[in-house]
Backbone as CSV, one residue per row, in Angstrom:
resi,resn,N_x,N_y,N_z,CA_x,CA_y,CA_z,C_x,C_y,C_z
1,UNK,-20.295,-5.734,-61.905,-19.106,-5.470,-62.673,-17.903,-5.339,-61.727
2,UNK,-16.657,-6.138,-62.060,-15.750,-5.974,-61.511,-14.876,-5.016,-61.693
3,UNK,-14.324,-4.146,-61.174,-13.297,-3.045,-61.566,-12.110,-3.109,-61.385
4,UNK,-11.184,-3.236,-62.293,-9.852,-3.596,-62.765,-8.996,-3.047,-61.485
5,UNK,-8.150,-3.702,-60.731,-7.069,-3.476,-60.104,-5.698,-2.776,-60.722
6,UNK,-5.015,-1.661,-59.837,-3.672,-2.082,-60.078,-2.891,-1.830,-58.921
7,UNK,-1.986,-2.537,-58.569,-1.225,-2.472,-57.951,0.541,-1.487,-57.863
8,UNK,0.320,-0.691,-57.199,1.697,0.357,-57.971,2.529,0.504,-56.577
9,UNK,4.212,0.150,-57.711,4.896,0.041,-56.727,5.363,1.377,-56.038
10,UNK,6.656,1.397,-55.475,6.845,3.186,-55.019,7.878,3.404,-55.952
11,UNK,8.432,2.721,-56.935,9.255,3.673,-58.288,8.043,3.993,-59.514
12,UNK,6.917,3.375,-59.113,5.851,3.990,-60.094,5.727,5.500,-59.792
13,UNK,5.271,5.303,-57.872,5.025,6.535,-57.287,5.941,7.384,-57.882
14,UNK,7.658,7.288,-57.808,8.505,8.336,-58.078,8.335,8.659,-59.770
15,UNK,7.946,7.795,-60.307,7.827,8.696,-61.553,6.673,8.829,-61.870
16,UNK,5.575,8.755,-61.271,4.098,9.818,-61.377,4.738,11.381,-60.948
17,UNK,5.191,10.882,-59.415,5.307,12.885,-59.394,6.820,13.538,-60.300
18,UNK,7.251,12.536,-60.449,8.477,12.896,-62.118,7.592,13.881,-62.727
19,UNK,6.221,13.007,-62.995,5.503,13.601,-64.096,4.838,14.566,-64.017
20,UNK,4.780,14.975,-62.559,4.031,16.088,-62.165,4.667,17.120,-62.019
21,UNK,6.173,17.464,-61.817,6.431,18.593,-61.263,6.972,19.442,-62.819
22,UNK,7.081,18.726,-63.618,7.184,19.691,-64.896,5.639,20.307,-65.453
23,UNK,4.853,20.116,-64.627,3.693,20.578,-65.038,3.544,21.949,-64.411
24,UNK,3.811,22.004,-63.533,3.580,23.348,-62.450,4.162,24.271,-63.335
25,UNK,3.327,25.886,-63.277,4.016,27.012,-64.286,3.678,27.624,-63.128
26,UNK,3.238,27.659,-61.496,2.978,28.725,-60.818,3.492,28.314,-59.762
27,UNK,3.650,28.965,-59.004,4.922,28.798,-57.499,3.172,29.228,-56.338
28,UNK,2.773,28.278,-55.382,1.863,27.641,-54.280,2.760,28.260,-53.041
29,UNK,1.943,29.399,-52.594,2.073,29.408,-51.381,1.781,28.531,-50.430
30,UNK,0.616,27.664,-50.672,0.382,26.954,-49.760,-0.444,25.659,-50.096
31,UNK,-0.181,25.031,-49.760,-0.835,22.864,-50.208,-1.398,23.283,-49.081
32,UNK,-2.621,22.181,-49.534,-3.626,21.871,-48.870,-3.425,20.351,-49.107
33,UNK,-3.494,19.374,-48.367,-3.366,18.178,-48.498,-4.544,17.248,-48.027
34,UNK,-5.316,16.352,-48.505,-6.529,16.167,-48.453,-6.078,14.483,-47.747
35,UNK,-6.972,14.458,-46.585,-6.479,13.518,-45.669,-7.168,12.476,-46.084
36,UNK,-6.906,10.887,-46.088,-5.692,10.547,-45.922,-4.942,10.340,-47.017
37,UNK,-6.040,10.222,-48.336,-5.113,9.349,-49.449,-4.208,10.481,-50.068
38,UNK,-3.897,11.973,-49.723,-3.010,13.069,-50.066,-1.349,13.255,-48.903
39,UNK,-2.065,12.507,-48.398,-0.607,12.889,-47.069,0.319,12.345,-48.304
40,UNK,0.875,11.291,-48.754,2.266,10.770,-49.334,2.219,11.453,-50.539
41,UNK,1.526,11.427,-51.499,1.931,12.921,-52.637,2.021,13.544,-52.269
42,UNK,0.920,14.458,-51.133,1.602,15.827,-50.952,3.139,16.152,-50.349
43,UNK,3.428,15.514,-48.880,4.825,15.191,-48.784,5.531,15.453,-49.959
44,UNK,5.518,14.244,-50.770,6.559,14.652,-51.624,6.833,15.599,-52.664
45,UNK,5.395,16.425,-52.642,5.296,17.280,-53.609,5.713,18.706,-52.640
46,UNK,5.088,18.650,-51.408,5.824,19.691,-51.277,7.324,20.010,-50.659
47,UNK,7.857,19.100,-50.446,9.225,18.756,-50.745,10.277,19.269,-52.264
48,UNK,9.386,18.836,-53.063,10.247,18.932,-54.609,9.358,20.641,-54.852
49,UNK,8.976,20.743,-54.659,8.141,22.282,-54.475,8.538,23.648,-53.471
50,UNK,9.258,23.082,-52.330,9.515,23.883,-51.776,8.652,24.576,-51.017
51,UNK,7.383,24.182,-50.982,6.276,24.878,-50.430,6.380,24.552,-49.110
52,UNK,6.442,25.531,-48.051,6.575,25.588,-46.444,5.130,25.357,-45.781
53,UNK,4.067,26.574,-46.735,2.946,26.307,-45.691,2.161,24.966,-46.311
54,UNK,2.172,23.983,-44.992,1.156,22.639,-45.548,0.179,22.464,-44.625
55,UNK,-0.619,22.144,-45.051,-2.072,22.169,-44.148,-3.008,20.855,-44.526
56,UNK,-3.932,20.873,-44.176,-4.237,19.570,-44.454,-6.377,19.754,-44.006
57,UNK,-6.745,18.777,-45.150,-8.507,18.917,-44.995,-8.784,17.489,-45.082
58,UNK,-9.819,17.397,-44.287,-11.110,16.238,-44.464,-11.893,16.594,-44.622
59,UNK,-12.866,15.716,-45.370,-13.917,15.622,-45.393,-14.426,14.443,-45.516
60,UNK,-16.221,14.817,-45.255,-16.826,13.483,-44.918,-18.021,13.644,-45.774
61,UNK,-18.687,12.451,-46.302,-19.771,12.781,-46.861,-20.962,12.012,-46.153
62,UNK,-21.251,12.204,-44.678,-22.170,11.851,-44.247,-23.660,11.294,-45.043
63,UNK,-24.305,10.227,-45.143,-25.538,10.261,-45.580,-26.233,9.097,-44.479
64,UNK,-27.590,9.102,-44.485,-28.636,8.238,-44.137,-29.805,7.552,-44.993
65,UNK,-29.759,7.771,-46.240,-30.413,6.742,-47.167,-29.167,6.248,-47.700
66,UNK,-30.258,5.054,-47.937,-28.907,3.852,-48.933,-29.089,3.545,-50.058
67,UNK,-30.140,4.355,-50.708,-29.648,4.926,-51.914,-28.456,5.268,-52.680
68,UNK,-28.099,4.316,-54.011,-26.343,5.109,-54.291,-26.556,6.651,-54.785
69,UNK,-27.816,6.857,-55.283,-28.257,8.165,-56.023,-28.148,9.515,-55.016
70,UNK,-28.822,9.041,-53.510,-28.819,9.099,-52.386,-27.125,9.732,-51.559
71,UNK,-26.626,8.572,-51.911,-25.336,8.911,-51.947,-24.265,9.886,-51.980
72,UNK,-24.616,9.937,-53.096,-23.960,11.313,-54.241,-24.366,12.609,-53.932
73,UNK,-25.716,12.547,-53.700,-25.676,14.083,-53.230,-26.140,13.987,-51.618
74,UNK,-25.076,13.508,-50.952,-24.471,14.327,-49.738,-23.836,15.413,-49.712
75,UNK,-24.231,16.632,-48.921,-23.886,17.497,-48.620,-22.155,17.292,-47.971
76,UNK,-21.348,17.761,-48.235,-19.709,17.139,-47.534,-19.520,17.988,-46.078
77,UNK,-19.065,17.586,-45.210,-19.085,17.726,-43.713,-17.361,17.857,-43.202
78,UNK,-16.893,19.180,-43.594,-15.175,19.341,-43.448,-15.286,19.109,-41.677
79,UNK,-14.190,18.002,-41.415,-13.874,17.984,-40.401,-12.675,18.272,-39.602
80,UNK,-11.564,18.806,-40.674,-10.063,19.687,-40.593,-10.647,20.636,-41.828
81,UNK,-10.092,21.856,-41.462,-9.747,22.774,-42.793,-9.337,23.906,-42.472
82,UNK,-7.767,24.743,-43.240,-7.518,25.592,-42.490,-8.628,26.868,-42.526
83,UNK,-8.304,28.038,-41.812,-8.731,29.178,-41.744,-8.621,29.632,-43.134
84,UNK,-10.150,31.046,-43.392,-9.995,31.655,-44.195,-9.101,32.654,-44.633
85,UNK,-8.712,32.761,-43.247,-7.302,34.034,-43.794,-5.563,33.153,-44.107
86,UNK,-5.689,32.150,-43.964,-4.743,31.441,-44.124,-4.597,30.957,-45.685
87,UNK,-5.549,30.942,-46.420,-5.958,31.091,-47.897,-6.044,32.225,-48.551
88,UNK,-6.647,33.222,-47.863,-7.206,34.607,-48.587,-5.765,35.079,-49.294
89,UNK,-6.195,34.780,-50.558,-5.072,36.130,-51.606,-3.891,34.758,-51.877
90,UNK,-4.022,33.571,-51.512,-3.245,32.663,-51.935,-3.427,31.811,-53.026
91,UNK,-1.987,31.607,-53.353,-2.440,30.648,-54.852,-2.056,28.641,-53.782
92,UNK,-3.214,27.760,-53.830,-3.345,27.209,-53.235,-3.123,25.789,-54.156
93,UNK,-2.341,24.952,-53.735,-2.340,23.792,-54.554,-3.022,22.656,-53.545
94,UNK,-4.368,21.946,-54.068,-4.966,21.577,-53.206,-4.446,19.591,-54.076
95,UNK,-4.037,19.057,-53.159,-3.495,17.409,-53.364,-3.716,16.364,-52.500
96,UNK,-4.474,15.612,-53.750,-5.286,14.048,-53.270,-4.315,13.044,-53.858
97,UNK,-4.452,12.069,-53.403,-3.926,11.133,-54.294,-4.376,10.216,-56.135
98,UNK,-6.213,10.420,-56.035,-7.021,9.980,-57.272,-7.970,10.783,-57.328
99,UNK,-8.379,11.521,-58.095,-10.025,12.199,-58.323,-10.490,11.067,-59.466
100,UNK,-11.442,10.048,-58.250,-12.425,9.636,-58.572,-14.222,9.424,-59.128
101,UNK,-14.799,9.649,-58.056,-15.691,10.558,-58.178,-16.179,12.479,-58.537
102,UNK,-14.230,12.526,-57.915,-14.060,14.225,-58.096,-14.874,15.388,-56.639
103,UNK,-15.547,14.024,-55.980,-16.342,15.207,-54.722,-15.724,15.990,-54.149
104,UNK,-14.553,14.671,-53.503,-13.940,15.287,-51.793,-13.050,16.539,-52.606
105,UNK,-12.331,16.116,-53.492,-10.921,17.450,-54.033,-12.263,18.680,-54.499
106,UNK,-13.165,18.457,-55.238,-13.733,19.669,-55.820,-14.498,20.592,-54.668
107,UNK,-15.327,19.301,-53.558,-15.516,20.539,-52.393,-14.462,21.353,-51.845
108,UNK,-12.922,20.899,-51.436,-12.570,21.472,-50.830,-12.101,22.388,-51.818
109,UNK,-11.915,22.790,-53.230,-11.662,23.533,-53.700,-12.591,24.677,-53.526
110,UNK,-13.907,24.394,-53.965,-14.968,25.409,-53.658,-14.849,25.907,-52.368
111,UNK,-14.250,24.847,-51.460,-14.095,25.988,-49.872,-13.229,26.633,-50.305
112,UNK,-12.115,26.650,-51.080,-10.689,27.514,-50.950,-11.451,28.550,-51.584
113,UNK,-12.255,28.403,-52.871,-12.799,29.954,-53.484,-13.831,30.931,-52.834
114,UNK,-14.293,29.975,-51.683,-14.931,30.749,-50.916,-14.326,32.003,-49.613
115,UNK,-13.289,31.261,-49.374,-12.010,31.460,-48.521,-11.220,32.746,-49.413
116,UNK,-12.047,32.947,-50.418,-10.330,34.032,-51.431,-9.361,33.582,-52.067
117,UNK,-9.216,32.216,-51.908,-7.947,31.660,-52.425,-8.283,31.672,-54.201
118,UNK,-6.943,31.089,-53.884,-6.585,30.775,-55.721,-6.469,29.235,-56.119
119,UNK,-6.913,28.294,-55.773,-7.017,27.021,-55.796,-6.765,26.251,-57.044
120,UNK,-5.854,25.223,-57.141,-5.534,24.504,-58.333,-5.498,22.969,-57.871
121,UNK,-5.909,21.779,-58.349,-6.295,21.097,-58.001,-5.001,20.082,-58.249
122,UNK,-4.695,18.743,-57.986,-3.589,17.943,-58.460,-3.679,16.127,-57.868
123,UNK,-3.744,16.029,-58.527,-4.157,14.354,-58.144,-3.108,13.471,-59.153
124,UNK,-2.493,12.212,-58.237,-1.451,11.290,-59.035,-2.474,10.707,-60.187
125,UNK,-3.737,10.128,-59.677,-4.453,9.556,-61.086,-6.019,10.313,-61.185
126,UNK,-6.260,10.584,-62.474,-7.323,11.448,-63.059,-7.868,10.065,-63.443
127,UNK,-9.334,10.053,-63.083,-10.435,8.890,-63.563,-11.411,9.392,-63.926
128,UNK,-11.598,9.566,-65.395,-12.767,10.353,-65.887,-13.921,9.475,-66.141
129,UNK,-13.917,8.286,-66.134,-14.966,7.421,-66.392,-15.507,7.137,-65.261
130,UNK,-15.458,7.714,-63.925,-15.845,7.432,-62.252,-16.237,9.366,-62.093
131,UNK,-15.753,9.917,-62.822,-15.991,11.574,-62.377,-17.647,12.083,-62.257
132,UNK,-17.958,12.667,-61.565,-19.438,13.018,-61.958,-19.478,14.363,-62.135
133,UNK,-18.010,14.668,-62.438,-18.016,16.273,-63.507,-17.830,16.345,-64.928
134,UNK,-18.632,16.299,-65.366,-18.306,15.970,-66.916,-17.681,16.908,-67.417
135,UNK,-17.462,18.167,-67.250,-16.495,19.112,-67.453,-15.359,19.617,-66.995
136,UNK,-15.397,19.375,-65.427,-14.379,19.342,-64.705,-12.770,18.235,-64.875
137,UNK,-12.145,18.785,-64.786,-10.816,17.837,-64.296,-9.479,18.586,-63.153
138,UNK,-8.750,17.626,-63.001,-7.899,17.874,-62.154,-6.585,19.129,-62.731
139,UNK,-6.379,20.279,-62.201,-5.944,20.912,-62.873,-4.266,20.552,-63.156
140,UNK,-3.820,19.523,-62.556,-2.998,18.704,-62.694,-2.888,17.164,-62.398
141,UNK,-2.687,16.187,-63.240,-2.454,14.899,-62.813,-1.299,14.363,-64.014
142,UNK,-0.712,12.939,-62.950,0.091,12.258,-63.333,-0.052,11.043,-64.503
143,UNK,-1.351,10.720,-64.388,-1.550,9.548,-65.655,-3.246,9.657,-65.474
144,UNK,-3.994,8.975,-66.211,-5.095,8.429,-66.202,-5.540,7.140,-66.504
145,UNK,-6.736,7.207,-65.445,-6.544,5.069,-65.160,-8.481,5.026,-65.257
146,UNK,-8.770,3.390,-65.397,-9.806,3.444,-65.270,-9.842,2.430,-63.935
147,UNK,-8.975,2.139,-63.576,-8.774,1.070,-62.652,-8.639,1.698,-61.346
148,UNK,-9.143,0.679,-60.027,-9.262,0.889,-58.781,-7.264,1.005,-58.606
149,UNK,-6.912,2.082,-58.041,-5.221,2.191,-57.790,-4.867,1.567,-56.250
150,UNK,-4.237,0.457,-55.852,-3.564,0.421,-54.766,-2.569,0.848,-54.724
151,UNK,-2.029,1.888,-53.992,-0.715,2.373,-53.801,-0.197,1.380,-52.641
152,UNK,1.637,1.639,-52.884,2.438,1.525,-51.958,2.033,1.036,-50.069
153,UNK,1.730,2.548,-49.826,1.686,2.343,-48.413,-0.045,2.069,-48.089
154,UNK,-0.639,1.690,-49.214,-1.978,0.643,-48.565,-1.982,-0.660,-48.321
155,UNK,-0.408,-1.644,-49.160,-0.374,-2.762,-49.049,-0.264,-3.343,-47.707
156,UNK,-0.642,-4.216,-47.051,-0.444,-4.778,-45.896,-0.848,-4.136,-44.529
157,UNK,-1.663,-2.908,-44.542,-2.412,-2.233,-43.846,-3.948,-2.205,-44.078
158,UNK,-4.560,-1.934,-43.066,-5.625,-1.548,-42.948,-6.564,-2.558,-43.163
159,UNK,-7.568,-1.510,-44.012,-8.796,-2.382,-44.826,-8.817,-2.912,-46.114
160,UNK,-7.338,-1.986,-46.870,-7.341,-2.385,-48.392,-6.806,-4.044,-48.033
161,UNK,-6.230,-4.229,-47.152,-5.579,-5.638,-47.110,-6.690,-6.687,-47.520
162,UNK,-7.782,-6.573,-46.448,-8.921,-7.053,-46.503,-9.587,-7.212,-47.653
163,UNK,-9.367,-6.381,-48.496,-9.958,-6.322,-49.475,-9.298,-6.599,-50.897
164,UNK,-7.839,-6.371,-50.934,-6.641,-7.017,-51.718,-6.553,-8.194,-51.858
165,UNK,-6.745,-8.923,-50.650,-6.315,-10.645,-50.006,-7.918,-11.622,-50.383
166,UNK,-8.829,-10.688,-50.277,-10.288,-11.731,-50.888,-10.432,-11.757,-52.258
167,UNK,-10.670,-13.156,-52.951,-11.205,-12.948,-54.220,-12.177,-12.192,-54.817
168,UNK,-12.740,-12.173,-55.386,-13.938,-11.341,-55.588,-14.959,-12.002,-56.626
């Protein structure tokens, strides 16, 4: 099965987070920005937010079977994440660019509740038909897609190129 493309320009970008910042009813001490596909929302979110402390997490989901089932339940392997006292007693806005699967944003949330924090989640596109939380969602997003999203600053870089530029 092929999975629907879209291509989005950067006045899409500006009015996804249009759409996001009337959502916020709580003032974020501190973003957490989830590397890499969160660096350019978060930027601009915490910009239009005002939020000073920004920090930033990876994660990895290491596995060795090639199993897709296999897959999925990898244990996640943070390879940035701030300190627990740098969270403790904070209301934390944690920002990806898509919750897809929902792993990488929901582990690092569970680190923030482990940490003390107050964690709220925020992603430009919510994909509930790729989620493997059937109850879960993003405690903020900008639209919902069922489609693979190329943003802006993936065009003409990297690997998405590679993968933009081949038929399929």
């Amino acid at each position: 099965m092929v999975q629907r493309r879209e291509l989005l320009t950067w006045k899409e970008v500006e009015q996804l987070i249009d759409n996001l910042i009337p959502q916020f009813r709580a003032e974020f001490e501190t973003m957490i920005i989830i590397t890499r596909g969160g660096i350019v929302p978060g930027g601009l979110l915490c910009e239009a937010l005002n939020i000073q402390c920004v920090m930033n997490a990876a994660v990895d989901f290491p596995f060795e079977d090639e199993r897709k089932e296999a897959k999925l339940l990898a244990w996640p392997r943070f390879i940035q994440f701030p300190n627990d006292d740098q969270l403790y007693d904070h209301k934390v806005l944690i920002v990806d660019d898509v919750w897809g699967s929902g792993r990488t944003i929901t582990a690092v949330k569970n680190r923030a509740v482990a940490a003390k924090g107050e964690p709220f989640t925020c992603v430009m596109h919510f994909n509930p038909y790729r989620s493997l939380f059937s109850s879960a969602k993003p405690d903020y997003y900008a639209a919902i897609t069922d489609a693979r999203i190329i943003y802006p600053w993936e065009i003409d870089r990297g690997p998405d190129r590679v993968l933009f530029d081949q038929p399929e």
